[in-house]
N, C-alpha and C positions, 0 to 999 in steps of 0.2 A: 604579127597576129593575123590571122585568115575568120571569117567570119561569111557563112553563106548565107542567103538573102531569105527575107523569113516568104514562106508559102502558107497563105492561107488553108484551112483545110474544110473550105466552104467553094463548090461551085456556082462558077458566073456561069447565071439563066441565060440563055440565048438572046440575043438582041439585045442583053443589059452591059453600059458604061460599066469594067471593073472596079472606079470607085465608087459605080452605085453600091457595090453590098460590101455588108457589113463582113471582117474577116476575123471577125471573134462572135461570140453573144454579146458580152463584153461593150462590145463597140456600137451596137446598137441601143439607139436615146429611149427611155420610158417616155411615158408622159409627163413625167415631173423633172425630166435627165437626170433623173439618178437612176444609172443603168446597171453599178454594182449591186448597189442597196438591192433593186428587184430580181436582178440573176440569184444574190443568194438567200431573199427567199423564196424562190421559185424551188432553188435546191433543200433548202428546207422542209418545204411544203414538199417537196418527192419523198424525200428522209421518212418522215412523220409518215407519208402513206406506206410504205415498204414496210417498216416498224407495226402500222396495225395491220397491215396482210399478216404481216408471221404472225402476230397473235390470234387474231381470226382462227390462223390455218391452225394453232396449238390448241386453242379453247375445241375445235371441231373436232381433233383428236382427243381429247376430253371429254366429249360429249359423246363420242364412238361413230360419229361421222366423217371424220375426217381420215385422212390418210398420214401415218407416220413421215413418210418419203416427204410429201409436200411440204410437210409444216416443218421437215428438218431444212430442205432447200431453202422455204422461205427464210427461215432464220440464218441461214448461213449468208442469203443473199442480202438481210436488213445487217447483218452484223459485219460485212465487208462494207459495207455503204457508210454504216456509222466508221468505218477506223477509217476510210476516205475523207471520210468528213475532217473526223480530229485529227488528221495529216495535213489539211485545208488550211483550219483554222492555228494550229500551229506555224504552218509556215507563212499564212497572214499575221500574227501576232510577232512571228523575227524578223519580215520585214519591214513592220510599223517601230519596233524595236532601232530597227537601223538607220530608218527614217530621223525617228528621233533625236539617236543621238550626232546627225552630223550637224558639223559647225555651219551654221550662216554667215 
């Protein structure tokens, strides 16, 4: 089995110890350390914005100010974010899945 070394894809600041920084988001503490809990509603909270941009952008095309183009892109771009998303929480729900069932 060959296995190569994981690389962060966050650079170390000048002058900063490598294992000052964090090499996920992931890996950095909240305030309360729970650091997934706040990544994924941070990612939520982005979701939900994306989501009323296109609508915005749809109602303004309804209104006759807006622009067709925009408010198509916006939705193309809220509607790949949401199936990001349920690709997310799907493969969090199979690995909590798998979790589960191993033996202790």
């Amino acid at each position: 089995m060959r296995s190569e070394p994981l690389v962060p894809d966050v650079a170390v600041p000048a002058g900063a110890a490598p294992s000052a920084v964090a090499s996920s988001p992931l890996d950095a503490q909240s305030d309360g350390g729970d650091a997934f809990s706040a990544a994924i509603a941070r990612a939520a909270a982005g979701l939900g914005g994306s989501l009323r941009h296109a609508d915005a952008a749809e109602r303004a095309v309804a209104a006759g100010t807006g622009s067709i183009q925009r408010a198509a892109i916006a939705r193309a771009e809220a509607d790949a974010e949401v199936a990001v998303a349920a690709a997310i929480v799907d493969h969090a729900a199979r690995a909590l899945n798998a979790v589960a069932q191993m033996q202790v």
